[in-house]
N, C-alpha and C positions, 0 to 999 in steps of 0.2 A: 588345629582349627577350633573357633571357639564360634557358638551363634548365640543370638538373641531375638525376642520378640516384641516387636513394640505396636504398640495403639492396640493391640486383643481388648476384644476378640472379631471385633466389625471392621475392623479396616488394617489387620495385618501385615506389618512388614517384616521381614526377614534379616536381621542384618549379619552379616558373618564376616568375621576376623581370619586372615588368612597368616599363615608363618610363610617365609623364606619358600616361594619354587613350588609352595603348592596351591590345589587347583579347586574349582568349584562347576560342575556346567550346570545349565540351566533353559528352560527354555524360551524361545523367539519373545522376544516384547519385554521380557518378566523383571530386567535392570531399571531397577530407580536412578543411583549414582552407586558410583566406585572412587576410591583414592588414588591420585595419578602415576603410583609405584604397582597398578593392577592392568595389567594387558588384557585386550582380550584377542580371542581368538573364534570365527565362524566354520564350521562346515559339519560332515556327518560324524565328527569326533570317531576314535577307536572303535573299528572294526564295528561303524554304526549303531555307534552309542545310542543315538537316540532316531532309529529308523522310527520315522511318526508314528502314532499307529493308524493313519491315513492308511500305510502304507500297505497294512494288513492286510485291507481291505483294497487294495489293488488301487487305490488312491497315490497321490505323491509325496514322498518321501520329504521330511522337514529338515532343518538345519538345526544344531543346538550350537551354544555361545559356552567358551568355556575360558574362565577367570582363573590369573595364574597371577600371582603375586612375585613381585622381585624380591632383592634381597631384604629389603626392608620391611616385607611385609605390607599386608595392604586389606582393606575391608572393603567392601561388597554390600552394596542393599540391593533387596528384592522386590516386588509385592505381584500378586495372581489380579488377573482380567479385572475381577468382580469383587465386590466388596465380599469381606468374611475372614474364613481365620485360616490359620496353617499349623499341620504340625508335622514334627519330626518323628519319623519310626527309624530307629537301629536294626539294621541287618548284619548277621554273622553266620557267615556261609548260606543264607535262603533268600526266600523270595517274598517279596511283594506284587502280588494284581494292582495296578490300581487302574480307574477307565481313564480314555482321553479327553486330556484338558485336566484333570487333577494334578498331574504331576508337575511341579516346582521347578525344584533344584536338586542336586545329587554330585554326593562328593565322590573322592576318588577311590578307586575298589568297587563301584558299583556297577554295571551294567544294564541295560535296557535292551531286554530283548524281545524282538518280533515274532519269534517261531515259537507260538503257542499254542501250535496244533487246532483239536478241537473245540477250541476256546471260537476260533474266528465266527466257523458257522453259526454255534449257540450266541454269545454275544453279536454278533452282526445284525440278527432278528430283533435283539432288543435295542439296536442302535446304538451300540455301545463299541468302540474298538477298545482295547486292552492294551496293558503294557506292562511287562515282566519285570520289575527290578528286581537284579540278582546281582548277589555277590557277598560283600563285606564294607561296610561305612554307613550312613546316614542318606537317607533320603526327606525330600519334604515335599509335600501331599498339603493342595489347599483345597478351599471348598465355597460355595456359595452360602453365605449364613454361618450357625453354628458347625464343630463338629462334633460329632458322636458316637462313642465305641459301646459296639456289640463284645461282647466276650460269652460263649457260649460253652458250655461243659458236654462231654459227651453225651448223644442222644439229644440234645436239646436244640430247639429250630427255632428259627426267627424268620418272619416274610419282608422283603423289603422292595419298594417299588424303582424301578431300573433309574428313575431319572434323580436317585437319594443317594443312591451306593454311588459310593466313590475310592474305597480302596477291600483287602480284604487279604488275610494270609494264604499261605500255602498248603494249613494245616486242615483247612475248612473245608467240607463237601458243601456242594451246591447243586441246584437245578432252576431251570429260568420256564416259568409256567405263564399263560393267561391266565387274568382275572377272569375269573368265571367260564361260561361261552362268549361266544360273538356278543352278543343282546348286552352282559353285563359288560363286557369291554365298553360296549359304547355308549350304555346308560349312566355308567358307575365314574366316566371319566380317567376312567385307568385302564392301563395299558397291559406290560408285561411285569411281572414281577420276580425276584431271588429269591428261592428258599432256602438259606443256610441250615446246615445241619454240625453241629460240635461233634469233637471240639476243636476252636479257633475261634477268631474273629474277624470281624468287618465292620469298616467305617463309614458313615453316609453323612450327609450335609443335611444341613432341615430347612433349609430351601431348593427350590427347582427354576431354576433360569427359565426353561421352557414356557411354567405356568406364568413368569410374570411378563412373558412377552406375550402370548395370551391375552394376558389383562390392557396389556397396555395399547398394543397393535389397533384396536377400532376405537379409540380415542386418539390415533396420530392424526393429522390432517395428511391430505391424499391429493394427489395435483389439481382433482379437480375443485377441491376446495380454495 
């Protein structure tokens, strides 16, 4: 398999070259176009590849779409919800966090797993559901705006606000804290935040969906307008 990335870093697509019998899944919506030697296929892929992570959270379980080229081969485009960029991380034998709705596409050898223990409770409070990619291939990880790597050395911390992070290794300690007290949560406009601690990294977007619906929301017109 071979990828590409085209229109970066605002408007992202994915394109991926497929050989002979092999396979790409991806999630609900995320197909621009495919070549007509690429099948596709719906449901909860292997042994729930891709249990949403609604699901985590006692929500419903989603479907992924999985690309399988013939003999001849065949390519695949992608692109994420929102404008912004994508990139690829290599896994060999470990794992990637990333939250829901970051996650792309993921080749074969990868899994997506739902049983992350004490992950549910902590992240559930920041609104965040999780999802484990584990195994061995490629995974890709989009974002709203830019993205941005943290790389952090032993002992050394970084704070990130929950609605920025969007992916983060295996290797990274964490804790999910308020801003402040009450009073600063709700004067400061911020909410919960990440405290990484090295070494590892983590990825965040440098935009936030939320705040620009926000912005946008009392300038829509409203029925009664």
């Amino acid at each position: 398999m071979n990828y590409e990335f085209t229109h970066q870093p605002s408007y992202t697509h994915l394109v991926v070259s497929l050989d002979a019998d092999e396979s790409i899944i991806a999630e609900p919506g995320a197909m621009v176009g495919h070549s007509p030697t690429v099948s596709i296929e719906t449901g909860t892929s292997r042994d729930g590849l891709l249990s949403s992570a609604k699901s985590l959270l006692g929500g419903e379980s989603a479907f992924a779409n999985s690309f399988t080229a013939g003999a001849e081969g065949g390519t695949v485009t992608f692109a994420p919800p929102s404008p912004g960029d994508v990139m690829a991380h290599e896994l060999e034998d470990s794992t990637l966090y990333t939250v829901d709705g970051a996650f792309l596409a993921a080749t074969e050898g990868i899994d997506i797993d739902s049983e992350i223990g004490g992950l549910k409770s902590m992240l559930g409070e920041a609104s965040l559901t999780p999802l484990a990619l584990k195994g061995t291939g490629t995974a890709f990880i989009d974002a709203y705006g830019g993205l941005e790597k943290i790389e952090l050395d032993a002992g050394e911390s970084y704070v990130l606000d929950n609605e920025h992070l969007i992916a983060w290794d295996d290797d990274i300690e964490y804790s999910v804290e308020r801003v402040g007290g009450l009073k600063s949560t709700l004067l400061s406009g911020e909410g919960l935040v990440f405290e990484f601690t090295g070494p590892g990294t983590a990825w965040y977007q440098t935009r936030d969906l939320d705040a620009l619906v926000s912005v946008l929301a009392p300038r829509l017109p409203t029925q009664q307008e």
